[in-house]
Structures are given as structure tokens and as C-alpha cells.
C-alpha positions in Angstrom: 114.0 130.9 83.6 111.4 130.8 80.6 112.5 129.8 77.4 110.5 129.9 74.5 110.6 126.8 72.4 108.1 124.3 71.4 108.3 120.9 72.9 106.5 117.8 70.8 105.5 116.6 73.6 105.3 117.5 77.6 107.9 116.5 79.6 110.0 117.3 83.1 113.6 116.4 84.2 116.0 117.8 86.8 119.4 117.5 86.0 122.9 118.6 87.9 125.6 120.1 85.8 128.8 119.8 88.1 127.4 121.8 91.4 124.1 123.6 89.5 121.2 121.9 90.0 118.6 122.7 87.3 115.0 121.0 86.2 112.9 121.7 83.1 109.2 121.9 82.6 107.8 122.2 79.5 104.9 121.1 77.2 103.7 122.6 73.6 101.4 125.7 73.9 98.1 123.7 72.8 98.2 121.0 75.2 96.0 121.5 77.9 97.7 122.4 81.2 95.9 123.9 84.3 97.3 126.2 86.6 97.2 123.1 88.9 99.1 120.2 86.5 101.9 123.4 86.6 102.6 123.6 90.1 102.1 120.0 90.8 105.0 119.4 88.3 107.2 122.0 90.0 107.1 120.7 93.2 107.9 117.1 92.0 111.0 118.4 89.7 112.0 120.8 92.7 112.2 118.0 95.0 114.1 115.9 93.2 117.0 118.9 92.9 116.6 118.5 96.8 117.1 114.7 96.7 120.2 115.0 94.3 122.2 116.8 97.4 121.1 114.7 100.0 124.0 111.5 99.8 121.3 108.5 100.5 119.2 109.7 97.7 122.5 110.8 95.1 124.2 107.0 95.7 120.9 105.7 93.7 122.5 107.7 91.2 123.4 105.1 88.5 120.7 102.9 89.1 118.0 105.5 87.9 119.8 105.9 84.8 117.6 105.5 81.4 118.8 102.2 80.7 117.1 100.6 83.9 114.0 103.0 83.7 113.5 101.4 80.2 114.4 97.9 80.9 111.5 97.9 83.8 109.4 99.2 81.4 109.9 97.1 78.9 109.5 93.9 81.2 106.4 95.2 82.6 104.9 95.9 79.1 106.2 92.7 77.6 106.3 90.4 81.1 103.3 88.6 81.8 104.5 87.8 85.0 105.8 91.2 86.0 102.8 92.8 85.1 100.7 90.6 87.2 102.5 91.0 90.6 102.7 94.8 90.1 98.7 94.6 89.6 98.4 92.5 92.7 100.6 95.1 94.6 98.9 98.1 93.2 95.3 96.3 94.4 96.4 96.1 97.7 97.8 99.8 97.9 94.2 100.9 96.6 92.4 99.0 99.0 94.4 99.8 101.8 94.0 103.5 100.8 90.2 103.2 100.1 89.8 101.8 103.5 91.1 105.3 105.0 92.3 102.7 108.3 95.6 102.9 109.6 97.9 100.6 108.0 98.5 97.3 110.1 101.8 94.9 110.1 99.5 92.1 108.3 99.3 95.3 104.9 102.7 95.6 105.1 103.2 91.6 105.2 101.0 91.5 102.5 103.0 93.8 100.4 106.3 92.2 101.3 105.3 89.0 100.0 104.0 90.2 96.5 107.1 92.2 96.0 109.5 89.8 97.5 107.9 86.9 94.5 109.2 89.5 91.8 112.3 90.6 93.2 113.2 87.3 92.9 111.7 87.1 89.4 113.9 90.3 88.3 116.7 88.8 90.4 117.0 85.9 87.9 117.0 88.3 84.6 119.3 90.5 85.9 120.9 91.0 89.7 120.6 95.0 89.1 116.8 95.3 88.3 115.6 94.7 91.9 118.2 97.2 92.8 116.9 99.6 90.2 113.5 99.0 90.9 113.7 100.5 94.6 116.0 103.1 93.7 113.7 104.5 91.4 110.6 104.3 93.5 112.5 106.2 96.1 113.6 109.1 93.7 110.4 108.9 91.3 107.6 107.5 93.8 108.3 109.9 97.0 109.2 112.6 94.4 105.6 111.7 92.8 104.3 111.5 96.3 105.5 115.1 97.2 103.7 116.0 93.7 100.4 114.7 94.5 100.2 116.0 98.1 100.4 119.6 96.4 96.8 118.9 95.5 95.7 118.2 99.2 97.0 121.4 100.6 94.5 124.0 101.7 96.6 127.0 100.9 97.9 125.5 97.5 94.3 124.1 96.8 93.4 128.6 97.2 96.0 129.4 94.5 94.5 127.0 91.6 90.9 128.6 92.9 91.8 131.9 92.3 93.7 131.4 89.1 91.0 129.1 87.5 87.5 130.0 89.4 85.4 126.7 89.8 88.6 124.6 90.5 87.6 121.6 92.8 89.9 118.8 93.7 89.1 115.5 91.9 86.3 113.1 93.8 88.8 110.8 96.2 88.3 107.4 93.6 89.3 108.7 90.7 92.1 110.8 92.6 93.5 107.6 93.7 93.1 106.0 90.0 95.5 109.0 88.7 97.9 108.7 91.4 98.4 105.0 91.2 98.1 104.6 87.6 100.9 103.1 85.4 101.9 105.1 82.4 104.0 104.0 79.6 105.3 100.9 81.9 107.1 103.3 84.2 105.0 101.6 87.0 107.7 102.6 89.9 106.3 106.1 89.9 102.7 104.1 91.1 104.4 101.5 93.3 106.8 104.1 95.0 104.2 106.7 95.3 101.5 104.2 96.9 104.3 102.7 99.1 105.2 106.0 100.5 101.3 106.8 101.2 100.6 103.5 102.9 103.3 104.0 105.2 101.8 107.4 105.9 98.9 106.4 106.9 
């Protein structure tokens, strides 16, 4: 459904009222939104409605709720020692990614002892953040994963063509830099989304 309104800002959030589930996409009329940063957006919204009926994603319920989203946020904006082992994870996603080789047991070791140093370091602020932490990269980072493969697919990559002739998909390094960036702190959308393509590979 399209409701007019004006927005301040963008923004996209799925939602569940009793058995409906519903998600909104919106941003203010000026901002500048391709035909591609639309669809993209639906397809990470509508998966999410998909993950709220399916019981192993639903149970992460509570522990994707605003207060944790903003507590991780906060740490890794105000942290110095958060933000530096979610840098050293994101590095190694990029360069395993970069490589284009299949990922080995010794990148996934890798991985497991970076985030293993700050679980423990969230463990001692609060027992619930490491909790929150993968629950949100499941729901946000394989949501954002889904999102971002949009781009990748032949027949979706012919719907942005014809709707806005000259459309190319962004050069593979600065692709990567979009999809693993961190905005606004929220860096389980990068970690979650990399995670998920690293195992993919």
C-alpha cells in the first residue's frame, strides 16, 4: 500500500501486529533513490516478514529489540576496544572476499578467535550483549545479505536497466566497501552480512 506522507528521513522496518505481518519503506521525495536502492530495500524488509514466522528466527525476538540495537551501537561508537575487534573482523571478511578463494577452516578459525576476544569483552558489560549481538546479525546481516544479492541477479540486474538506462552494477571494491560498511554503529548488519557471505563461498 502507498501512503503519502513525508518522512524526515529514509527509513525501513517490518513489524507484526498480532498475525499481520507488515513492513514500511519510505524516504522524503527529494532524496535520491534509484529504482535499484527500492527494490534492494524490499527484498531485505520482505525477508524479514519471512523470518518473523519461522520459530528459530521469531525466538531472537527480544534480543533485537531497540534497546540492544542501541546499546551495541553505542559501545561501538564510544568503545575503543569494540571498535577495534569489529575492524579486525571486518578486514578479514574483506580479504577473504577479495580473494574470490573458497573459504578454508584456518578463515573461519581466524574469525572465531577475533569474535570470541569480544564476546568475552561484551560478556563482562553485560551477559545479554553477546546474545544480542548474534541475534541481530542473524535477523539484520542475512536479511542485509538477501538485500545485497538482489544486485547480483541477472534478471533483477534487467529491471534496474530498463527502468534507468545506463544502470551498471558498482565495480566489485567499492561494492564490497558498501556492503561491509558500518553505519551509525549498527555494525551487526556488516558483520552478519559478511559472515553469511564467507560461509557462502
Amino acid at each position: 500500500v502507498r501512503v503519502a506522507f513525508e518522512p524526515p528521513r529514509f527509513f525501513a522496518q517490518a513489524d507484526r501486529f498480532g498475525e499481520a505481518l507488515t513492513f514500511t519503506i519510505a524516504a522524503p521525495s527529494l532524496a535520491p533513490f534509484a529504482a535499484s536502492d527500492w527494490a534492494t530495500v524490499f527484498a531485505h524488509e520482505y525477508f524479514h516478514t519471512f523470518q518473523m514466522t519461522d520459530a528459530r528466527w521469531a525466538g531472537d525476538s527480544s534480543l533485537i529489540a531497540p534497546r540492544y540495537r542501541q546499546r551495541l551501537a553505542g559501545l561501538y561508537q564510544n568503545n575503543p576496544d569494540v571498535r577495534a575487534s569489529i575492524s579486525r573482523e571486518l578486514e578479514q571478511y574483506a580479504a577473504r572476499l577479495r580473494s574470490g578463494k573458497p573459504t578454508t577452516c584456518d578463515d573461519l578459525n581466524g574469525v572465531v578467535s577475533v569474535r570470541s576476544q569480544r564476546f568475552a569483552l561484551l560478556n563482562a558489560i553485560d551477559p545479554e550483549l553477546p546474545k544480542a549481538e548474534r541475534a541481530l546479525e542473524r535477523f539484520e546481516g542475512v536479511a542485509r545479505y538477501v538485500e545485497e544479492n538482489a544486485y547480483d541477479l541477472v534478471d533483477v540486474a534487467r529491471v534496474f536497466r530498463s527502468r534507468e538506462p545506463g544502470w551498471q552494477p558498482a565495480p566489485a571494491a567499492e561494492a564490497l566497501k558498501r556492503r561491509i560498511g558500518v553505519t551509525a554503529g549498527e555494525y551487526y548488519y556488516a558483520t552478519g552480512y559478511s559472515l553469511a557471505r564467507m560461509l557462502d563461498a
